[in-house]
Steps between C-alpha positions, in 0.01 A plus 500: 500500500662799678780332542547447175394793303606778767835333643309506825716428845315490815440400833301529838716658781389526872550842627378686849286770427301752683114349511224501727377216727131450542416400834193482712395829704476491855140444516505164273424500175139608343437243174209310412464165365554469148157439293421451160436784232696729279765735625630853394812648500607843404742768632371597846188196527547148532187329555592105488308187613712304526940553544809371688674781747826431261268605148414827721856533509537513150302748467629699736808497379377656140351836742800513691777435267668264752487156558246383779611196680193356690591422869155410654494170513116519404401188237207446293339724270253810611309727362664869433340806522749808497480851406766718528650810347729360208758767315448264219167610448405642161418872485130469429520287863654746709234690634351171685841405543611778731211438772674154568739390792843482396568085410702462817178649684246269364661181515501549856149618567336320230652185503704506835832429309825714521811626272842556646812563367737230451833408301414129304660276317395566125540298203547738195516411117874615413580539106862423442510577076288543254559590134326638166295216365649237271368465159231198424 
């Protein structure tokens, strides 16, 4: 439909990109075994049940504004408990907000899991041309 009505041209293009790689901390990592129940997730608090290592990505990458390629190897779901300091946070959150570890800080000492800096291989969305809409 897009294509149609908008002219629109596009395609997927693999580019390196700065990004962060989440590895496993020194000590080994600090996750429990995922359970059932009903999770929570808002900026700063992710209280799951039950999630993959690469869905924690994801949502790392939404705090951090980077991608977050997962590099630990771990498999299986687990249950998530995180609370960290988010910039994302809404105003009327702050207060709490600012007696939290910074994210990199609590992923390793609550969960035993690490962020460092790494250039990846990123696919990206690339719009080549798109137009005023066509009539009906």
């Amino acid at each position: 439909m897009l294509e149609d009505r908008f002219q629109l041209k596009s395609h997927y293009e693999s580019r390196e990109t700065s990004a962060y790689g989440l590895t496993i901390a020194p000590r080994g990592p600090k996750l429990s075994s995922a359970h059932e129940g009903r999770g929570r997730v808002t900026f700063g608090d992710l209280n799951v049940p039950s999630m993959n290592i690469n869905e924690l990505c994801e949502i790392l990458e939404f705090d951090l504004d980077r991608p977050v390629v997962n590099q630990t190897a771990l498999s299986g779901a687990f249950a998530i408990q995180l609370q960290w300091s988010s910039e994302r946070a809404p105003a009327a959150n702050r207060a709490n907000n600012e007696a939290r570890p910074s994210l990199f800080t609590a992923l390793q000492d609550q969960l035993g899991l690490r962020l460092e800096p790494i250039k990846a291989k990123v696919n990206f969305f690339v719009i080549d041309r798109v137009e005023s809409p066509s009539e009906n």
